[in-house]
C-alpha positions as CSV (number, residue, x, y, z in Angstrom):
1,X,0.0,0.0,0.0
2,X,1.3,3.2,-0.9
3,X,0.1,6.6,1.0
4,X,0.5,10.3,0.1
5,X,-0.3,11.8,3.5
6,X,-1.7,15.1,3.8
7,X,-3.1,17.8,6.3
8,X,-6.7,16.9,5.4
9,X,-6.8,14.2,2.7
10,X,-4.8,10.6,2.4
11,X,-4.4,9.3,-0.8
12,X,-3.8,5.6,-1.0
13,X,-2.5,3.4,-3.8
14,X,-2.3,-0.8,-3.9
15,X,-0.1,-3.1,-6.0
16,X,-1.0,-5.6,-8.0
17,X,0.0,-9.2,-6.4
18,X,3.5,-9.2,-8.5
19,X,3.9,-5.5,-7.1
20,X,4.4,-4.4,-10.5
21,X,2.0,-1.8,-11.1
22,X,0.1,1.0,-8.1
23,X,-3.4,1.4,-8.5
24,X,-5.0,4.5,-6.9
25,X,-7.4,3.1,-4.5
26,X,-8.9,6.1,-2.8
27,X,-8.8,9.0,-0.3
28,X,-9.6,8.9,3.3
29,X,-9.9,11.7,5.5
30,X,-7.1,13.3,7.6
31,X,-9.1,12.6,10.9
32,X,-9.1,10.6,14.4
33,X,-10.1,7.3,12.5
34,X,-7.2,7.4,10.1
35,X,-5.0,4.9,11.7
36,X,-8.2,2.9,12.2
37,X,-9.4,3.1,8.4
38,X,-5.9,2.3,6.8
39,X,-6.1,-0.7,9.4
40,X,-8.9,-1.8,8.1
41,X,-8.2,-1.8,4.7
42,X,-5.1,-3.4,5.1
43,X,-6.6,-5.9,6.8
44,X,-9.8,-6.0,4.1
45,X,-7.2,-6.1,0.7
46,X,-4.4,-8.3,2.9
47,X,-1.9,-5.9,2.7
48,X,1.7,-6.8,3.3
49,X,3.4,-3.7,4.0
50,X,2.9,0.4,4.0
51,X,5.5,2.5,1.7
52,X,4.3,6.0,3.2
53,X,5.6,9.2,1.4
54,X,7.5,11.6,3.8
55,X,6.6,15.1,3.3
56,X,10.4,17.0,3.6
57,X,11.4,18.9,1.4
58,X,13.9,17.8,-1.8
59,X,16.8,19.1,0.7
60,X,15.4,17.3,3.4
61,X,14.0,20.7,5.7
62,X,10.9,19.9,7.2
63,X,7.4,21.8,6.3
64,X,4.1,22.7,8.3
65,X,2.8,18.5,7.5
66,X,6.0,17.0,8.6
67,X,5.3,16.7,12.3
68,X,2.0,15.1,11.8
69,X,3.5,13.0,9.4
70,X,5.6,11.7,11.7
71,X,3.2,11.0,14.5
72,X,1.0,9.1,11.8
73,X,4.2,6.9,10.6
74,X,4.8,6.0,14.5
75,X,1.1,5.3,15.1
76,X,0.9,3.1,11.8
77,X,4.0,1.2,13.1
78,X,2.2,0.3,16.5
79,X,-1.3,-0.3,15.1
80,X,-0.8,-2.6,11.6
81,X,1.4,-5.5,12.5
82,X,3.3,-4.7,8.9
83,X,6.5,-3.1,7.9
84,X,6.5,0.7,7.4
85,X,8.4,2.0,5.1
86,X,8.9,5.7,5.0
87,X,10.6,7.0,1.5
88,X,11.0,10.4,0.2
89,X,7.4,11.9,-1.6
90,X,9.3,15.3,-3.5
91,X,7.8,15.8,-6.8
92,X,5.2,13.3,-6.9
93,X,2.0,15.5,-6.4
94,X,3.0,17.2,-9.6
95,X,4.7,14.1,-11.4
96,X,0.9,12.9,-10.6
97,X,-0.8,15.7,-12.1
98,X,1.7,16.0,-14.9
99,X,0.4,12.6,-16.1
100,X,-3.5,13.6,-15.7
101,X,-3.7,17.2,-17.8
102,X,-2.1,18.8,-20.4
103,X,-2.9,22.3,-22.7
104,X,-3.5,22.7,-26.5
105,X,0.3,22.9,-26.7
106,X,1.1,19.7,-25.0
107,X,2.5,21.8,-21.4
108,X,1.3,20.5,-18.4
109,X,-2.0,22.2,-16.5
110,X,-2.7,21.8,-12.9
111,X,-6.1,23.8,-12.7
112,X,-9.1,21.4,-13.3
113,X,-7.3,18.7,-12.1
114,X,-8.9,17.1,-9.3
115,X,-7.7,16.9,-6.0
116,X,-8.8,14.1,-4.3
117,X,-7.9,11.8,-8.0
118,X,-4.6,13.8,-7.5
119,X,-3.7,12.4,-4.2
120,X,-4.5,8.9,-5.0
121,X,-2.4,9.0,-7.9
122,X,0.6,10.6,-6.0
123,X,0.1,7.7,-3.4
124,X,0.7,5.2,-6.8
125,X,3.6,7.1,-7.6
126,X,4.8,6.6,-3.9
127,X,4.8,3.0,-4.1
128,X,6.3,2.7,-7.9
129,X,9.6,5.1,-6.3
130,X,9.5,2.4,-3.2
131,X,9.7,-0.4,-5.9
132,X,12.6,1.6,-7.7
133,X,14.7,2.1,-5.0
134,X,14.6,-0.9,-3.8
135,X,15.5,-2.7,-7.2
136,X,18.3,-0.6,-7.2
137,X,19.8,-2.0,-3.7
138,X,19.2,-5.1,-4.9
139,X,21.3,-4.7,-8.1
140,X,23.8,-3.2,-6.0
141,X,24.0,-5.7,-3.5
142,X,22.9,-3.6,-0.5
143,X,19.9,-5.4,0.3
């Protein structure tokens, strides 16, 4: 499962069973039940582990989500009973829209886009940077 966490929404991706391709899945609300709804859709699709986008920046500063992000990766780590992975999210909100809209001219848009379809997509994206990073260790012999 891949997740794109946000202030108020969660996007959420899922593999296919060869973890080959992300789907977006959907968007939950940033609330008190969000530990509890990722639970139970990991526990509904029989998720294996949680690749979770952390919000820094590309130099690695922290921002006004990061915090909160934090608290939700320690909360997920004690609540799921699955590996957490937490991998850097830079880019991948517009990397998402980039692949949704473009103008007359072939340039990338961002207005009309929609939000919530946005975040889902970014959550896909998420888990598709897990895979390649991970492929890459491998190759190299780090993992």
């Amino acid at each position: 499962m891949g997740i794109d966490y946000g202030s108020k929404k969660v996007g959420i991706a899922l593999s296919d069973d060869t973890e080959s391709m992300a789907f977006p899945k959907m968007i939950l609300v940033n609330d008190q039940m969000l530990v509890r709804s990722v639970q139970a859709l990991v526990d509904a699709e029989k998720v294996g582990a949680i690749v979770l986008g952390d919000t820094r920046t590309e130099s690695g500063g922290e921002n006004d989500v990061t915090k909160d992000m934090e608290r939700f990766a320690s909360a997920l780590k004690e609540t799921v009973g699955i590996p957490v992975f937490v991998i850097p999210e830079h880019g991948t909100t517009g990397a998402a829209g980039a692949r949704e809209m473009g103008d007359a001219r072939g340039e990338t848009t961002f207005k009309n886009i929609q939000d919530t379809a946005r975040d889902a997509r970014s959550a896909a994206l998420i888990l598709e940077r897990y895979w390649a990073i991970h492929k890459e260790r491998m190759s190299e012999g780090q993992e």
